[in-house]
Structure formats: structure tokens, C-alpha cells
Backbone atoms as SQL, in Angstrom:
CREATE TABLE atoms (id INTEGER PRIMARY KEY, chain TEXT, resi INTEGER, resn TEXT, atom TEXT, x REAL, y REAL, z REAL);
INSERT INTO atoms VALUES
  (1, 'A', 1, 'UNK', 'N', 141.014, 8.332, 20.885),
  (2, 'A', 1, 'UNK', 'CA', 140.285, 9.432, 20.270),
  (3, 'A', 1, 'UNK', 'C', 140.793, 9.614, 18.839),
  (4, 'A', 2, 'UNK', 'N', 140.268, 9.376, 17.820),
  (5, 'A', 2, 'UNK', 'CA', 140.048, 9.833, 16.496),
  (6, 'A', 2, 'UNK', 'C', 139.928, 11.763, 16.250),
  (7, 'A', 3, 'UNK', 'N', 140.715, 12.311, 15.459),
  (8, 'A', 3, 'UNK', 'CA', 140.756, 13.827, 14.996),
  (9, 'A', 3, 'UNK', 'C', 140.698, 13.699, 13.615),
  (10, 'A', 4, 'UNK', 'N', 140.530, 14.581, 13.181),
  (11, 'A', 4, 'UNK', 'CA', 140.685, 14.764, 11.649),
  (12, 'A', 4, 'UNK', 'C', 141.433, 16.423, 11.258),
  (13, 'A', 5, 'UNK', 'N', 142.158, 16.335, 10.414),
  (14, 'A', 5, 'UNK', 'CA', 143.080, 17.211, 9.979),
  (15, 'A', 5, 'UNK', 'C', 143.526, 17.699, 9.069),
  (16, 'A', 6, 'UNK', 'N', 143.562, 18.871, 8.029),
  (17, 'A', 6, 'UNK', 'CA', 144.219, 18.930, 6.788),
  (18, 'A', 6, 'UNK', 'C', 145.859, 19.131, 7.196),
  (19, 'A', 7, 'UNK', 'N', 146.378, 18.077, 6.390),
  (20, 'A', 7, 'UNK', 'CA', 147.905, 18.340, 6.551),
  (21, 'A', 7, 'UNK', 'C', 148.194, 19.712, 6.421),
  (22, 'A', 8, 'UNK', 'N', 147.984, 20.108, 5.656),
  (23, 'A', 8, 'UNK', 'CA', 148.466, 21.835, 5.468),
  (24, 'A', 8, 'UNK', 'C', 148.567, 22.521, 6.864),
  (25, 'A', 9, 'UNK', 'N', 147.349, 22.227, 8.205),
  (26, 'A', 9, 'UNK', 'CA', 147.220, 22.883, 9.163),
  (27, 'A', 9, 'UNK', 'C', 148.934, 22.645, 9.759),
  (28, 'A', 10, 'UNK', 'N', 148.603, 23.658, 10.823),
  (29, 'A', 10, 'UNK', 'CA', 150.033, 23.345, 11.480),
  (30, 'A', 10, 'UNK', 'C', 149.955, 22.553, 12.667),
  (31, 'A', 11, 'UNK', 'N', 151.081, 22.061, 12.464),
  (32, 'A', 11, 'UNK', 'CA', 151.506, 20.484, 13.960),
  (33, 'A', 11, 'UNK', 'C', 151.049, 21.135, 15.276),
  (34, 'A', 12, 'UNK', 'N', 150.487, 20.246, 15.957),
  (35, 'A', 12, 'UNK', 'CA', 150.799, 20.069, 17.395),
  (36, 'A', 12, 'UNK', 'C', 150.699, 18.723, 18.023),
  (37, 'A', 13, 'UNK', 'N', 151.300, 19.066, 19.299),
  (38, 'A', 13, 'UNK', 'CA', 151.791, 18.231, 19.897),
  (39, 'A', 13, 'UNK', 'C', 150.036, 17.072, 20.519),
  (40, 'A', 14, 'UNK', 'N', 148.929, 18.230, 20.413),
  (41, 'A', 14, 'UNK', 'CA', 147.713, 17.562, 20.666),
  (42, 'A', 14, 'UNK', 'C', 147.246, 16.834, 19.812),
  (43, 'A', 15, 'UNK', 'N', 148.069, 16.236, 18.496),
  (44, 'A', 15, 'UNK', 'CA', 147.493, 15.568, 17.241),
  (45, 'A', 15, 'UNK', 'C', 147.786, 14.302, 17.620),
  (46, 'A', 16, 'UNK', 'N', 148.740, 13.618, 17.908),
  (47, 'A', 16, 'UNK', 'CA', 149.194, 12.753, 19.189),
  (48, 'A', 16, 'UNK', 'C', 149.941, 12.036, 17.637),
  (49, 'A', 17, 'UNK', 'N', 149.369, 10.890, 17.426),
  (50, 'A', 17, 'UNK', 'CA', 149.787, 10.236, 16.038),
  (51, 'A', 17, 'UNK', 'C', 149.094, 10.844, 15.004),
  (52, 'A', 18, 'UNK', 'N', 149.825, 11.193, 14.176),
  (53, 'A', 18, 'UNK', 'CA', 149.640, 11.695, 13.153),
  (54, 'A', 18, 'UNK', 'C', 149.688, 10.721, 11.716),
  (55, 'A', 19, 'UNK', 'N', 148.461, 10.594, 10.925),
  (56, 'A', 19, 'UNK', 'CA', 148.355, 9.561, 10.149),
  (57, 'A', 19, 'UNK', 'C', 147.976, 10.202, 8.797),
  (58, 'A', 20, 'UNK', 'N', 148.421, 10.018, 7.803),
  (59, 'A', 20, 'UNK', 'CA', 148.077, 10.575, 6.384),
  (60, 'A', 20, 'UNK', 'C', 147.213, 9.712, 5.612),
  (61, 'A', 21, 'UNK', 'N', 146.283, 10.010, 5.273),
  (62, 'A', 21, 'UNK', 'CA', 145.126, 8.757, 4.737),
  (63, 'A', 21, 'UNK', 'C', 144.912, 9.069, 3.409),
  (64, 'A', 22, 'UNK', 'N', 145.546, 9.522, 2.401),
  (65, 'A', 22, 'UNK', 'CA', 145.254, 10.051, 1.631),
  (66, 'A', 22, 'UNK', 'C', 146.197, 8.976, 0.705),
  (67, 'A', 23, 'UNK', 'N', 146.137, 8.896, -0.402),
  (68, 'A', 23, 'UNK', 'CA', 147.211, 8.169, -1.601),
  (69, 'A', 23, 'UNK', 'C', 148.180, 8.776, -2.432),
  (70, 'A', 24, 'UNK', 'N', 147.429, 9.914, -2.315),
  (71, 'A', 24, 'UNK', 'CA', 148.490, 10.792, -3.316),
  (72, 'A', 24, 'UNK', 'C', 149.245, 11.199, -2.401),
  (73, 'A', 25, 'UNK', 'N', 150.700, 11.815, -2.075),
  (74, 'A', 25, 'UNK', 'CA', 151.424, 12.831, -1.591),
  (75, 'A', 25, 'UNK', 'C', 150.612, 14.496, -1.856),
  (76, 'A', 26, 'UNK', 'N', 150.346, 15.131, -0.726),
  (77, 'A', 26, 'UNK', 'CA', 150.100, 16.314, -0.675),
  (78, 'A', 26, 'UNK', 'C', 151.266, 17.359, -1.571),
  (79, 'A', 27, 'UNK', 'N', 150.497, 18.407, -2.121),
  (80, 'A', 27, 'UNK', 'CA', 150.787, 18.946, -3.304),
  (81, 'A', 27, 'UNK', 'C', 151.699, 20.176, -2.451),
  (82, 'A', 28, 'UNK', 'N', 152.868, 20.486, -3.104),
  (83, 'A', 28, 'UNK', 'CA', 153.467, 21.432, -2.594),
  (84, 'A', 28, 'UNK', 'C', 154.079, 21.131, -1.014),
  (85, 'A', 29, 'UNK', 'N', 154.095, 19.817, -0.293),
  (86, 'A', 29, 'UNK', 'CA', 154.488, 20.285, 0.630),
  (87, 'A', 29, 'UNK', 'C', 155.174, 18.991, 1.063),
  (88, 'A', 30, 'UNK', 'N', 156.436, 19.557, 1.817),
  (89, 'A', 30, 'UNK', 'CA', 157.722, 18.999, 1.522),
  (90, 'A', 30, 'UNK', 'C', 157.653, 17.374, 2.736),
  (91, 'A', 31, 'UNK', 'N', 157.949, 16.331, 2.715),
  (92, 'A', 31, 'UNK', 'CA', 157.817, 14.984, 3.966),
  (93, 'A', 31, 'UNK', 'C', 158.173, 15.754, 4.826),
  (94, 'A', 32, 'UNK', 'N', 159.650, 16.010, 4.975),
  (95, 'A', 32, 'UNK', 'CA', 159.780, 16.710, 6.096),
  (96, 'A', 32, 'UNK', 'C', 159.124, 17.468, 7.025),
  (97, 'A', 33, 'UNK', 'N', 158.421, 18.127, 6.093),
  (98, 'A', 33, 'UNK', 'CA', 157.513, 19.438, 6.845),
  (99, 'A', 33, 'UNK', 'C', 156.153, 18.901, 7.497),
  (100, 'A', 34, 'UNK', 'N', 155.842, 17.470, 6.976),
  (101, 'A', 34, 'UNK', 'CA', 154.757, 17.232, 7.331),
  (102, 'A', 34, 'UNK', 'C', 154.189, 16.638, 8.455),
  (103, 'A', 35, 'UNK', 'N', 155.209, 16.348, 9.130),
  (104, 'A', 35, 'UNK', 'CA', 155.420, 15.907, 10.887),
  (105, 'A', 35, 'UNK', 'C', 154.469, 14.520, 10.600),
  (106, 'A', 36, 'UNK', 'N', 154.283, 13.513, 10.038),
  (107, 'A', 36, 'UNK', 'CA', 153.562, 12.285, 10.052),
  (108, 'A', 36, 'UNK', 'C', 153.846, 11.383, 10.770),
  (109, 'A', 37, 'UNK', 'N', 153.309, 10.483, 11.311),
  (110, 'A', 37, 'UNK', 'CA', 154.069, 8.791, 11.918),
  (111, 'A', 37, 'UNK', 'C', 153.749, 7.948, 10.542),
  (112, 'A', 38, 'UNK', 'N', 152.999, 8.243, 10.363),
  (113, 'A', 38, 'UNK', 'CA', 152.608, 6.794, 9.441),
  (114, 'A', 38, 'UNK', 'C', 151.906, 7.409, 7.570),
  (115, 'A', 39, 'UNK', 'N', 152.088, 6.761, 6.768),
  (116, 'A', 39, 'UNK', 'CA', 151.056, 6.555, 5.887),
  (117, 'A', 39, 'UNK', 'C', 150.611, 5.649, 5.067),
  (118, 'A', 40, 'UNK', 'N', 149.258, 5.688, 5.557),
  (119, 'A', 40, 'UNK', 'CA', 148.317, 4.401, 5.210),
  (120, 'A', 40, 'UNK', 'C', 147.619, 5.165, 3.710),
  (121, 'A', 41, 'UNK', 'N', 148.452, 4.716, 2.850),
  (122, 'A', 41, 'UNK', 'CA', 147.821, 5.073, 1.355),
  (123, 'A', 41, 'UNK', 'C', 147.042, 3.939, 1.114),
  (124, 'A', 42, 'UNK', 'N', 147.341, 2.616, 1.548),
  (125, 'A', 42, 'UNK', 'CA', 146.459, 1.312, 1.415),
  (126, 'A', 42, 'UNK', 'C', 145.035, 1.944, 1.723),
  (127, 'A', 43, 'UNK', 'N', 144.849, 2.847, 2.446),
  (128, 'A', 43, 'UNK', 'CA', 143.260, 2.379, 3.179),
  (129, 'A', 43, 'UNK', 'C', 142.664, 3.713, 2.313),
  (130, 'A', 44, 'UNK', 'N', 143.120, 4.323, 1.783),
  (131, 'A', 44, 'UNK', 'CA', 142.775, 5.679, 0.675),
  (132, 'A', 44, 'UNK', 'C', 141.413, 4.883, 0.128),
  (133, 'A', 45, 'UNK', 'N', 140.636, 6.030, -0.489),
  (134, 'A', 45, 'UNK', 'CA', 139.895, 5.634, -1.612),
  (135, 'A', 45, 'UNK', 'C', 140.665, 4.898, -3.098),
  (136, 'A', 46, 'UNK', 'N', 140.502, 4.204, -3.315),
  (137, 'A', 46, 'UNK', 'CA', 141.160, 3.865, -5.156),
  (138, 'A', 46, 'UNK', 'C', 140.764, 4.981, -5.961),
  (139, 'A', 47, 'UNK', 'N', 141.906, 4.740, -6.886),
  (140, 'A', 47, 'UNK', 'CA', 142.064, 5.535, -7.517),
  (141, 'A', 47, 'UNK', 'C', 140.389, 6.179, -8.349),
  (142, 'A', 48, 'UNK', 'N', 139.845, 5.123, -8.920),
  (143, 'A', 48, 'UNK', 'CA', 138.805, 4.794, -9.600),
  (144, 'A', 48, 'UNK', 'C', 138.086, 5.845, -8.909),
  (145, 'A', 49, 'UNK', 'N', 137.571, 6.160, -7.760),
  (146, 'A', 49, 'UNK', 'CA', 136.559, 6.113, -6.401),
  (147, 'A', 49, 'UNK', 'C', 136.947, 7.341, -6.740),
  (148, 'A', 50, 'UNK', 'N', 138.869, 7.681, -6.064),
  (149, 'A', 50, 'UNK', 'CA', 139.052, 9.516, -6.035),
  (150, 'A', 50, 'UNK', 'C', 138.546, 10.148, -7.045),
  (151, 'A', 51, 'UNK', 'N', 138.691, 9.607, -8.244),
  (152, 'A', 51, 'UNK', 'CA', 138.465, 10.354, -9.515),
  (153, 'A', 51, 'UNK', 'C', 136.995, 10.616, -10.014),
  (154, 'A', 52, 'UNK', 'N', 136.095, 9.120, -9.391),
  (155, 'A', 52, 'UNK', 'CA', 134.561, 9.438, -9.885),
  (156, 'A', 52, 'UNK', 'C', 134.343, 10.721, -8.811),
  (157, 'A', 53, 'UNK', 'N', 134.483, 10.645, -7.874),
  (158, 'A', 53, 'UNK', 'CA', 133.932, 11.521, -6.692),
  (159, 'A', 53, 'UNK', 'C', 134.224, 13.209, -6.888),
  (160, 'A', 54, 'UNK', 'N', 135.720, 13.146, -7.212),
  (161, 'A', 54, 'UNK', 'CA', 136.326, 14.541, -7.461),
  (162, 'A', 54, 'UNK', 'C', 136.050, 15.724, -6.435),
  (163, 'A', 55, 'UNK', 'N', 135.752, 15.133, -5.618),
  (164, 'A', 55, 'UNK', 'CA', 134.979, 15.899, -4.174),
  (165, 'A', 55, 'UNK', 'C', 134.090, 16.925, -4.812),
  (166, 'A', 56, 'UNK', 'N', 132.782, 16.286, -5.138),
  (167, 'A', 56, 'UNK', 'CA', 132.032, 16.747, -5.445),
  (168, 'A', 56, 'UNK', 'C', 130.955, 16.818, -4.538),
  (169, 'A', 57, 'UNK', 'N', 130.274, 17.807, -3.889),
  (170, 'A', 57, 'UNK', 'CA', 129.588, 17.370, -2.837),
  (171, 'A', 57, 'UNK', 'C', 128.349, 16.847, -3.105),
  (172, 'A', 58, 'UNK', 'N', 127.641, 17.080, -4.435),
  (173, 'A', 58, 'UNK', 'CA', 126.644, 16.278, -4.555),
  (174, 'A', 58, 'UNK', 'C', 126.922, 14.758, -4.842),
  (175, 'A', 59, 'UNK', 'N', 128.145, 14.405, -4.661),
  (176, 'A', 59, 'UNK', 'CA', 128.222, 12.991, -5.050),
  (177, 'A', 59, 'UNK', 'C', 128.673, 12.244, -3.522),
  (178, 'A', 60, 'UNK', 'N', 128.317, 13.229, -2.443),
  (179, 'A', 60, 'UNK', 'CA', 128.764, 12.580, -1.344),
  (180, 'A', 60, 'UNK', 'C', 128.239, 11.462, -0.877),
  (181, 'A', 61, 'UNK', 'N', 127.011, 11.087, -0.851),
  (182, 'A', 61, 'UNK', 'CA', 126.732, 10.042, 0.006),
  (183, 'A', 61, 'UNK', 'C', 126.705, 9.223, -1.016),
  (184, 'A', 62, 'UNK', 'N', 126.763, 8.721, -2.436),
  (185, 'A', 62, 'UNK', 'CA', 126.884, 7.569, -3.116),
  (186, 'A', 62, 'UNK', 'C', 128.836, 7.499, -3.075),
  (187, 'A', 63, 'UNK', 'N', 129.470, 8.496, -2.512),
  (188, 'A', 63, 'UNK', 'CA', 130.827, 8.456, -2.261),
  (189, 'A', 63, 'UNK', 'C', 131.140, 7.217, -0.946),
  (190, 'A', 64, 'UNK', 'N', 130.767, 7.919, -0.042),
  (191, 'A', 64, 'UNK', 'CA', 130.524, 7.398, 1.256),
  (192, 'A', 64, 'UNK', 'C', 130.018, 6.153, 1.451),
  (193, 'A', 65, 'UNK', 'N', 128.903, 5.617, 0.573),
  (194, 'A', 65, 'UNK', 'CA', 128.333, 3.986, 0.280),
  (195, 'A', 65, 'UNK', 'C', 129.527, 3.603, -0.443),
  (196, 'A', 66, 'UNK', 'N', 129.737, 3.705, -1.365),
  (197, 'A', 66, 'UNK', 'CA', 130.922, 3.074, -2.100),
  (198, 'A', 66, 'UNK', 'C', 132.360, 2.767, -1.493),
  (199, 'A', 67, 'UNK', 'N', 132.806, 4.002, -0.808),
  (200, 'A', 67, 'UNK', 'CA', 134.036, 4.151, 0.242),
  (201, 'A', 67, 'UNK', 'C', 134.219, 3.136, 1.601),
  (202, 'A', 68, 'UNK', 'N', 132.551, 3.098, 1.956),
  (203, 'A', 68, 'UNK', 'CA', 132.516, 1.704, 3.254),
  (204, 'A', 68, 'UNK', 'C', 132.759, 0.589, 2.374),
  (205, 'A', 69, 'UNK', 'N', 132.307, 0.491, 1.315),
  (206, 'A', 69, 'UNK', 'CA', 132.376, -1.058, 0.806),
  (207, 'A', 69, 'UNK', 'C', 133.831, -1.212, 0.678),
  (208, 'A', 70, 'UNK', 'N', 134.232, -0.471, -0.196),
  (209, 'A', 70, 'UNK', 'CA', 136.135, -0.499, -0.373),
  (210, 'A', 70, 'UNK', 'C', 136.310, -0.689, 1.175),
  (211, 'A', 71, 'UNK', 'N', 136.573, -0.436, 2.128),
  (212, 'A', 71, 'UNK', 'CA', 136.811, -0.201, 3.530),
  (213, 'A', 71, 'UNK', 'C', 136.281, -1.769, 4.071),
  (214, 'A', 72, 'UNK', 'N', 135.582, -2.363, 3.683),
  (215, 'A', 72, 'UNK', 'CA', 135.043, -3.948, 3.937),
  (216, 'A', 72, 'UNK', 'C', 136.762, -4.574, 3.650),
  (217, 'A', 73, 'UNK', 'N', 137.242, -4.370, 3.011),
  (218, 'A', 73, 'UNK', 'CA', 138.758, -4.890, 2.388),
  (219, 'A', 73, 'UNK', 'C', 139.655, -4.796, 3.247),
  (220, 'A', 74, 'UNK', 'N', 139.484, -3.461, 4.436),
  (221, 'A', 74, 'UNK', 'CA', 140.593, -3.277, 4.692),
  (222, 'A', 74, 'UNK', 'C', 140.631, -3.311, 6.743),
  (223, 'A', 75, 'UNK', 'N', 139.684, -4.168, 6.676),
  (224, 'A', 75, 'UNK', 'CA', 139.738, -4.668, 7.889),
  (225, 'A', 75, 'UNK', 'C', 141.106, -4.336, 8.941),
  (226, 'A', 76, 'UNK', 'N', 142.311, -5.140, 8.163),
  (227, 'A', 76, 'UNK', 'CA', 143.828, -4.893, 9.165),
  (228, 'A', 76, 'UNK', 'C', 143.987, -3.889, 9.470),
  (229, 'A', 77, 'UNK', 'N', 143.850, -2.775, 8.524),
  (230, 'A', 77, 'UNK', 'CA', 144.583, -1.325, 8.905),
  (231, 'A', 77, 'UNK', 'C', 143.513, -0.520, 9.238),
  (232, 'A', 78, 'UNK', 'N', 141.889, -1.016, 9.185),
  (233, 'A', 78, 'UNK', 'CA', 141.018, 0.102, 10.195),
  (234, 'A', 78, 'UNK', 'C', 141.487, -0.341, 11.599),
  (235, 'A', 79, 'UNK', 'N', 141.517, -2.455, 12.581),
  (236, 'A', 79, 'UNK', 'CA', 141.812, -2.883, 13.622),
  (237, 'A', 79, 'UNK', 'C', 143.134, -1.513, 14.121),
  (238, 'A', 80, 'UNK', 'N', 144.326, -1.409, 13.314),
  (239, 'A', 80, 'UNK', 'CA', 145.375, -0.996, 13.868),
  (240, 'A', 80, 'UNK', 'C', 145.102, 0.285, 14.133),
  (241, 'A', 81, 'UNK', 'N', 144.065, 1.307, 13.278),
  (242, 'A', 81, 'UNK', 'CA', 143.731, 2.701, 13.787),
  (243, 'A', 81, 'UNK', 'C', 142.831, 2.361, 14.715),
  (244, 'A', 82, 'UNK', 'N', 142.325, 1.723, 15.647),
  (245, 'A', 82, 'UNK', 'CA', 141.063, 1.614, 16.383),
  (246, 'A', 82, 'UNK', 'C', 142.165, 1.398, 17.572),
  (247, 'A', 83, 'UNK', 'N', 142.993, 0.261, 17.349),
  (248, 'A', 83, 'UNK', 'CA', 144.121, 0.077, 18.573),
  (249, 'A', 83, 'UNK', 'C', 144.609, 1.300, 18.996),
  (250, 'A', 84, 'UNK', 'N', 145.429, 1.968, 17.971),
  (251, 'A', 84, 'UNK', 'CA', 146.075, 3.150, 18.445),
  (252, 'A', 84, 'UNK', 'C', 145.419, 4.109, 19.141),
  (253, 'A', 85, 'UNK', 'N', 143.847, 4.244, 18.531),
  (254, 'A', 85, 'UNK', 'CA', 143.085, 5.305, 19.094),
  (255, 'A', 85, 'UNK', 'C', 142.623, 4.781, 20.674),
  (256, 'A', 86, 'UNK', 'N', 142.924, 3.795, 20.834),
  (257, 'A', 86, 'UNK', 'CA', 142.824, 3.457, 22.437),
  (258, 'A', 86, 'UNK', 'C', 143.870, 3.471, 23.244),
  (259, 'A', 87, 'UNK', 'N', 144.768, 3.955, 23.019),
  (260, 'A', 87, 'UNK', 'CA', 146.503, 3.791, 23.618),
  (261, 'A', 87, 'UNK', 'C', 146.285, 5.673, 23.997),
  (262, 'A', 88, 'UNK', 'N', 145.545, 6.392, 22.812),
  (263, 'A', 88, 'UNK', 'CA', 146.047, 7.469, 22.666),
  (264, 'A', 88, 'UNK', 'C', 145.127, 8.346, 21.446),
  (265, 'A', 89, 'UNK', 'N', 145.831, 9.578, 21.377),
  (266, 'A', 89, 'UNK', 'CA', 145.060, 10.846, 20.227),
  (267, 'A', 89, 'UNK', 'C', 145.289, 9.946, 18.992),
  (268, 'A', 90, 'UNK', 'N', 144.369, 10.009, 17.689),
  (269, 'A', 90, 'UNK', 'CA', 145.474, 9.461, 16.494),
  (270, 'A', 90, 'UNK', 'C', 144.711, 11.013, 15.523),
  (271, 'A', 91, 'UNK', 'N', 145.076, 11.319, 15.025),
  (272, 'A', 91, 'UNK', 'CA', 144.942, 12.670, 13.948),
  (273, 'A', 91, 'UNK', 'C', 145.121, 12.126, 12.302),
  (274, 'A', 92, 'UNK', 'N', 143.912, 11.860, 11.743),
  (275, 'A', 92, 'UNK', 'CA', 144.016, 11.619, 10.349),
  (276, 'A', 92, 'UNK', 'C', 144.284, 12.450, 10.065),
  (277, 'A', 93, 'UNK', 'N', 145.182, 12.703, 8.880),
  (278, 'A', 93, 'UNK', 'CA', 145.607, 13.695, 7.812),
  (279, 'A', 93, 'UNK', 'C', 144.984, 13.967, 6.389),
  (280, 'A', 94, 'UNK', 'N', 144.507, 14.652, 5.747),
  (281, 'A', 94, 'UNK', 'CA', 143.980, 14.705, 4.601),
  (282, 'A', 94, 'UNK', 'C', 144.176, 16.177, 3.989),
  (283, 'A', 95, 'UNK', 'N', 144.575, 15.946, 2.424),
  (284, 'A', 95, 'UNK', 'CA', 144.314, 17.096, 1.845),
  (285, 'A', 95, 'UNK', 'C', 143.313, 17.810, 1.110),
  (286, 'A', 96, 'UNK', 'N', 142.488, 17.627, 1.342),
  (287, 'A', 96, 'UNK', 'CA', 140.867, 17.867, 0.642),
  (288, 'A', 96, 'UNK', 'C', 140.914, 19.383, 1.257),
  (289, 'A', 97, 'UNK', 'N', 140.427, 20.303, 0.545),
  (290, 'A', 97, 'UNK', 'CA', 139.790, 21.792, 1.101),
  (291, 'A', 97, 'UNK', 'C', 138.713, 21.353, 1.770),
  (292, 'A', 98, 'UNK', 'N', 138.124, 20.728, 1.594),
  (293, 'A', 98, 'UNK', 'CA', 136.350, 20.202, 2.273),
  (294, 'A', 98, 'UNK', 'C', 136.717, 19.504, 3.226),
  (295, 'A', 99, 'UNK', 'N', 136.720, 20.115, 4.082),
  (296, 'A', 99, 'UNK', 'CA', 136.578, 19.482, 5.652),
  (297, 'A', 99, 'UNK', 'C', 135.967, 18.440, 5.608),
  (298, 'A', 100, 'UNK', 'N', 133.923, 18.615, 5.103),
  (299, 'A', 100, 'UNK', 'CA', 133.389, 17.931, 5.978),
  (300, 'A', 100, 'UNK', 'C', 133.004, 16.592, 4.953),
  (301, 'A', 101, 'UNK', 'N', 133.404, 16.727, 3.811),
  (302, 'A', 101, 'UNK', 'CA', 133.429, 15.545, 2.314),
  (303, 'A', 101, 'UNK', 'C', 134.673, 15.345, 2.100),
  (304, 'A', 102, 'UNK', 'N', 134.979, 14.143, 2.545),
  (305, 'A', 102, 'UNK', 'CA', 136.515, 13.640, 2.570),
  (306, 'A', 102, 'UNK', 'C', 136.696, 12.005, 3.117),
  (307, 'A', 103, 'UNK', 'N', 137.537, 12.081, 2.385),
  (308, 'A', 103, 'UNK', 'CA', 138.102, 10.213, 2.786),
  (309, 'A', 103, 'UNK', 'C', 138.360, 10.185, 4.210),
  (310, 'A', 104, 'UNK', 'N', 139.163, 10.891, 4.918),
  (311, 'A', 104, 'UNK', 'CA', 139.090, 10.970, 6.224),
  (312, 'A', 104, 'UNK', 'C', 137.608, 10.758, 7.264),
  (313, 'A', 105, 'UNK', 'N', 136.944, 11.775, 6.834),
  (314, 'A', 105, 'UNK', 'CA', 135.966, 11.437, 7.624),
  (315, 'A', 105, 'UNK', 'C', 134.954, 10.596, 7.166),
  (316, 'A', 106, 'UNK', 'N', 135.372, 9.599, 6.343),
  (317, 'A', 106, 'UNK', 'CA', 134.259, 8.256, 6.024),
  (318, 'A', 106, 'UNK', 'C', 135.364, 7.024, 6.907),
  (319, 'A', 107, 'UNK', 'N', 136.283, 7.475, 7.137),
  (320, 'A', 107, 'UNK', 'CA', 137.185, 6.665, 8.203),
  (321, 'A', 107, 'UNK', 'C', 136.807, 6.468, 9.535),
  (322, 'A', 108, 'UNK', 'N', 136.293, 8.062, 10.061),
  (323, 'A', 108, 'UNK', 'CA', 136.622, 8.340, 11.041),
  (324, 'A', 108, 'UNK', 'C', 135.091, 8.241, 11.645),
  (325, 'A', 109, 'UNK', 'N', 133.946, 8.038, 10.555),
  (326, 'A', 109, 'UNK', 'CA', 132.728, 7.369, 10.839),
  (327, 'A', 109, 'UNK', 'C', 132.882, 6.000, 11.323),
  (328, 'A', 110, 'UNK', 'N', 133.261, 5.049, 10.329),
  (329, 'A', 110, 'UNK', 'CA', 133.789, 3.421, 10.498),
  (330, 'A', 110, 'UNK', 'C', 134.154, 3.311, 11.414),
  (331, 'A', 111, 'UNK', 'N', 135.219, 4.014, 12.217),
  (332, 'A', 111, 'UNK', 'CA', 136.013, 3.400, 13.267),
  (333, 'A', 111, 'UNK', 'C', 135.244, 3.689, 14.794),
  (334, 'A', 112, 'UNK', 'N', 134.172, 4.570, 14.276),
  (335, 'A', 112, 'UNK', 'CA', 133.121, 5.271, 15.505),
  (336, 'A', 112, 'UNK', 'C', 132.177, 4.170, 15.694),
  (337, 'A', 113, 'UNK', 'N', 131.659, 3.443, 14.511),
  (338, 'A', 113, 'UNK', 'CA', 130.729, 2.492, 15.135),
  (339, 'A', 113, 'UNK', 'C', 131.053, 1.421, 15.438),
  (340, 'A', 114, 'UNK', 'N', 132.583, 0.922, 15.368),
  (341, 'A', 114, 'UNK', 'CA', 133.002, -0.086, 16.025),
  (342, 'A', 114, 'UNK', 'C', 133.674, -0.072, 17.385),
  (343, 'A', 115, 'UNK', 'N', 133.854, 1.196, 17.948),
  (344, 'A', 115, 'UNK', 'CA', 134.611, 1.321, 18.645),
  (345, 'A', 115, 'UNK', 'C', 134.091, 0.707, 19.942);
């Protein structure tokens, strides 16, 4: 099972693996605090991508076309979130205020139609 999550929220134990998908380090808030297993900054949007987009919501779905294509690249590390999510919970992490326009959930589409 695939979740999606703003790091900021607080931990639980129902997040199962906890994965940070984001490239930048979250602003203000300390590793420690952030209870993670893993972070896959590889599979982030590029830099290029974060910056045209700026989470803009009218730029979402030419975000989202562009974001699968980058994501064509990264074959290894979507296989290893698809594995995990069959062992178990995996909980993407993201810091976006926008829930529903976010790198996370153009992940968490991808890994739905292959699953």
C-alpha cells in the first residue's frame, strides 16, 4: 500500500516505511525529527521541473506530463517502491502545502498503474 504525507504531519507507527521524495531537505525541520527510512532525492522532480512548476496549480497537468517522462529514467527506484509496497505500508513524504499538486502524488499515480 502506497500513502502520501507531508513530513511536517506527525509520525505514526501506520506510515510503515517512511520515504522522503522530495530533493530539497524540508525547511525548518530538524533529520532527527523527521522519523524517515529512506531518501530518494534521485526520483524528485529536477531541479529545472521544481522551479518551472513552482506548484502552481494551473501548471499541473503539463507538470505531471513532464514529471512521468523524467520518471521513464528512473525505473530502479520506482521497481524498489513497488517491492516495498508489497512487503508492507510505504508513506511518501513531501513538503508541498498542496496536498493534492505534488511530486508525491505523480509517484504515487505511476506506481498504481503498474502495480
Amino acid at each position: 500500500m502506497i500513502k502520501l504525507k507531508r513530513i511536517y504531519d506527525p509520525f505514526s507507527r501506520e506510515d510503515g516505511k517512511r520515504v522522503l521524495v522530495d530533493r530539497l531537505w524540508p525547511r525548518g525541520l530538524k533529520k532527527e525529527n523527521a522519523h524517515i527510512d529512506e531518501w530518494l532525492k534521485d526520483i524528485a522532480p529536477s531541479d529545472a521541473l521544481r522551479k518551472w512548476f513552482s506548484h502552481d496549480p494551473s501548471r499541473w497537468e503539463q507538470f505531471r506530463k513532464r514529471y512521468n517522462d523524467e520518471l521513464k529514467d528512473k525505473q530502479g527506484l520506482l521497481s524498489e517502491l513497488r517491492a516495498d509496497s508489497r512487503k508492507g505500508t510505504v508513506t511518501l513524504l513531501f513538503a508541498a502545502k498542496d496536498i493534492e499538486h505534488n511530486n508525491a502524488m505523480v509517484i504515487k499515480e505511476v506506481l498504481a498503474k503498474k502495480s
